[in-house]
N, C-alpha and C positions, 0 to 999 in steps of 0.2 A: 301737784299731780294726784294728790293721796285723795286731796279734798272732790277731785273732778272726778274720781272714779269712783267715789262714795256718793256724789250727787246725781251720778248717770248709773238709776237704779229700775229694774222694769216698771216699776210704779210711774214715775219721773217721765220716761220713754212714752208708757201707754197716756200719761196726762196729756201730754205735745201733741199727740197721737189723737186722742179724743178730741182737742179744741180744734185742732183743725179738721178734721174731717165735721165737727157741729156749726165752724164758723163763731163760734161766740164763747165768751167765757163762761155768761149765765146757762148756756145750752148744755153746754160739756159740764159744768158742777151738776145738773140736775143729772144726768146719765150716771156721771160716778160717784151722786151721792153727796156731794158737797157742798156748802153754801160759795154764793161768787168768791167773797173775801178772802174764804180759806186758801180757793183753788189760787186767786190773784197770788196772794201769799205764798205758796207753794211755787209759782213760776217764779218768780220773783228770787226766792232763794236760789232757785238753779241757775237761772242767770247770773248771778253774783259771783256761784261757784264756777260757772265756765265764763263767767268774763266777758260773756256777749250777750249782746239783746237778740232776745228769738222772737219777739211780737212786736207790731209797730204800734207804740199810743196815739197815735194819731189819728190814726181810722179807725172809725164805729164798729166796726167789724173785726175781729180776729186775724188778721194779717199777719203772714211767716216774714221777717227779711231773712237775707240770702242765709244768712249762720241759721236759724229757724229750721227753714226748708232742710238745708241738710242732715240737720237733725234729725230731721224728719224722716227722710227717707232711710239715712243708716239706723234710726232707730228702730224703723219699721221690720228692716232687715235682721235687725240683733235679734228683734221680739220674735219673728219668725223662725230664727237660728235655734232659740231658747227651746221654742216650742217643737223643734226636728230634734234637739236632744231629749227631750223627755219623752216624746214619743219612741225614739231608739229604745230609751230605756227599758220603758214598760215591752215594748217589742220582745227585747232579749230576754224579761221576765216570762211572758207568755208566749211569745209568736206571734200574738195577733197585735197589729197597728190599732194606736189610738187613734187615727183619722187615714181613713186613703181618699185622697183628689185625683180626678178622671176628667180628663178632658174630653168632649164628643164633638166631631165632626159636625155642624148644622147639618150634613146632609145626610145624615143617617137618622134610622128609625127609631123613633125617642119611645113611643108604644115597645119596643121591642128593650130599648134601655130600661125601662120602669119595670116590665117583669124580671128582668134578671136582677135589681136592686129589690124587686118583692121577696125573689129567689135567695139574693144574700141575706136578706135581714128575717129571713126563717129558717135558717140556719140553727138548729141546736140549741142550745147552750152548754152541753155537754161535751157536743162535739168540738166546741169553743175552747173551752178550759184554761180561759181568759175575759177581760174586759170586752166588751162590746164594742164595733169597731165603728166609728161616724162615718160615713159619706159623704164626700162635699163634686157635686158633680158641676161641669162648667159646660155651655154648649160654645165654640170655637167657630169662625170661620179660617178657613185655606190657611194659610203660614200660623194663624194664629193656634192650630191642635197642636202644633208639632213645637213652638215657642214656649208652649205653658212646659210642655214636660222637657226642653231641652234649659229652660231655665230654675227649673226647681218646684215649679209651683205647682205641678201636680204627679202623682207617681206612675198613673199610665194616662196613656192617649189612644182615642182608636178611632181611625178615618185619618191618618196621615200619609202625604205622597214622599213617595221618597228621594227628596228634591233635595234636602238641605244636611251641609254637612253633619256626622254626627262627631258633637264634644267628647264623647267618650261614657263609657257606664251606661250605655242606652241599646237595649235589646229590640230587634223589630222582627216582624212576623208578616205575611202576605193577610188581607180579612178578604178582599175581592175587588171587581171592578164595578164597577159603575158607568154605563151609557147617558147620552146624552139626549138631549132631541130640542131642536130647533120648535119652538110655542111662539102662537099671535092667539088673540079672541078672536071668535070670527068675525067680530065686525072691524077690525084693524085692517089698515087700509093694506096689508101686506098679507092678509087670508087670501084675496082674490087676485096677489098678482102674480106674472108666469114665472117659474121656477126652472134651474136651480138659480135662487136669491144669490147676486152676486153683493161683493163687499159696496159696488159704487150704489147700488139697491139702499143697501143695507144702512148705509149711514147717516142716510136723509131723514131715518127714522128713531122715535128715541130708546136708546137700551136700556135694559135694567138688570142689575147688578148687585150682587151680595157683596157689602164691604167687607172687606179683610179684617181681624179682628188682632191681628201683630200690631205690637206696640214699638219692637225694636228691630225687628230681624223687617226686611223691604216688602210692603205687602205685595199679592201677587195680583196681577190686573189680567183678566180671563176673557179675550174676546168681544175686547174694545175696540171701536175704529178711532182715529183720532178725527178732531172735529166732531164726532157723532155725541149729541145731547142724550144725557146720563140720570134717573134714577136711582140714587143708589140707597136701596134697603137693608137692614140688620140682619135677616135671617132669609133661608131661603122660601119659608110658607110666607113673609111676608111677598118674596116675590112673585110667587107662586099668585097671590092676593093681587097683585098689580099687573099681574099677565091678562089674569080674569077680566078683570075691568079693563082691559084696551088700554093701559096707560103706557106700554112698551110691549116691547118683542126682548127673549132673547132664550138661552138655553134651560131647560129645566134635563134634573135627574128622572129619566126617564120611567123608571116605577114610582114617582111622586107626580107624574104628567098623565101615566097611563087612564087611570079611570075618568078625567075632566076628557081627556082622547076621546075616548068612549065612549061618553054622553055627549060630543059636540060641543062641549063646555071651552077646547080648545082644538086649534088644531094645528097639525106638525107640517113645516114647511121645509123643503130640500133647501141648502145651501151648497154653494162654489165650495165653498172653506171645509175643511174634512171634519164631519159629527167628532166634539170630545168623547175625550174618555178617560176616567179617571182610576187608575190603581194604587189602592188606598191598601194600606198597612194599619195595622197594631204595633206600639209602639212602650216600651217602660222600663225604668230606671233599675240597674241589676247591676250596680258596682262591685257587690262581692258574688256573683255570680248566681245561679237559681235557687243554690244552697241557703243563700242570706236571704232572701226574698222572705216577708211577710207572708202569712197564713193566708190573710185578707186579699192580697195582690194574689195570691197562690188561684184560690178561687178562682179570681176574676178572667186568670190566664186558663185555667180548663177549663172554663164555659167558651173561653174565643176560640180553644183549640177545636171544639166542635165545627164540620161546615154547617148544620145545621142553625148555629147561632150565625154564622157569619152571614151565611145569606139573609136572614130576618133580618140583622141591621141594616142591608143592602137595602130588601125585597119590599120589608113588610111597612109601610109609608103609608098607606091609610086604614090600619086596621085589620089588612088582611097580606097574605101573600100570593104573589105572582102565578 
């Protein structure tokens, strides 16, 4: 046991960690510096010491078996564990976090995200009187903003509905709502026909659709007919891109539709089914109450407390606001 818990050391962890995410042994020695043989040699011994094979020799490739994998993934978790204590640390040293992760809604204004991270990172240093805090931002679809932070993986979220249980330790706040609007190009064959578009319309035609970006929790499917032929894109400008082009019909966030509205670029069609609407929350991790809260998260919660910021992340979608 002595020997398995001296062999299962971060080093060890991020080596398993590195070959498979490079796929190769040759790949992962050059990123950490090492010749193949050493790095061979180095797996080698930890296999020995936990008594299982984590690579298959047989394929040219870097292949986990199953003991591998697992490692894999509880190692990734330790390394990440390591990494939430040191950051506690330094926290309690100064107050400010050595990294805060933020998860954003795709459907909110990313121009309006970038100045408030201009806004953080001109921040003092005096006013600091600590380390410097990283930013690691993620942009989420639907289940997927509300999973990063109900799993750990980021300390706030903002654009989440308030659909899904909460585990506990997770503060939520109203940011606004968001309207909907039914979009075709005009040249799709559903510009010129009579309205209001009923479902049996609607289905002969093909949707398009923002995938859900949940991993674990059930994604959420938004205004699909069954049988009806599906698109489905990463982000909502890429669909936004696919409405343009006549490749589908289907909802867009209404101040991200307004100005192509406008120009004739798109146009809005009545439906049977009742216009969405979505009210989206702010959302972040507060187990020991506002007291314990980071400096850095501190921030980020009185710039949402503003409506003025809340509506910009609604509003403000191509550069300008509504």
């Amino acid at each position: 046991m002595t020997d398995r818990r001296q062999a299962l050391t971060p080093d060890a962890l991020l080596m398993v960690d590195t070959i498979a995410r490079n796929g190769s042994f040759a790949a992962a020695a050059r990123e950490l510096g090492k010749v193949p043989s050493a790095l061979t040699y180095s797996v080698r011994q930890l296999e020995e010491a936990l008594d299982v094979l984590l690579f298959d020799r047989s394929s040219r490739q870097a292949q986990l078996t199953a003991a591998g994998t697992e490692l894999l993934h509880e190692g990734r978790r330790l390394l990440q564990e390591m990494d939430a204590v040191a950051n506690r640390v330094r926290r309690v040293a100064s107050g400010w976090e050595a990294e805060l992760a933020i998860s954003v809604d795709d459907v909110l204004s990313m121009p309006t995200m970038f100045e408030l991270v201009e806004a953080f990172c001109s921040v003092p240093v005096d006013e600091r009187q600590g380390p410097a805090t990283r930013l690691r931002l993620r942009s989420e679809v639907l289940a997927g903003t509300w999973e990063a932070l109900a799993s750990g993986q980021v300390d706030l979220a903002i654009g989440v509905a308030a659909l899904f249980a909460n585990p506990g330790g997770i503060e939520m706040a109203p940011l606004g709502t968001i309207d909907f609007v039914y979009c075709v190009a005009p040249h799709h064959p559903l510009a010129s026909a009579a309205t209001p578009l009923a479902d049996s319309a609607l289905v002969h035609h093909r949707a398009v659709a923002v995938a859900d970006t949940a991993q674990r929790l059930s994604p959420i499917t938004v205004n699909l007919l069954p049988g009806q032929d599906v698109l489905t894109v990463p982000s909502m400008r890429a669909k936004l891109e696919a409405l343009l082009r006549g490749l589908g019909s289907g909802y867009l966030p209404e101040p991200l539709a307004r100005p192509h509205l406008e120009v004739g670029h798109l146009v809005a069609r009545e439906t049977v089914r009742q216009l969405p609407r979505a009210e989206l929350h702010y959302a972040w991790r507060a187990e020991r109450g506002h007291a314990g809260l980071g400096k850095a998260l501190q921030w980020w919660l009185a710039q949402l407390a503003s409506p003025t910021t809340r509506r910009a992340l609604i509003e403000r979608q191509a550069g300008r606001l509504g």
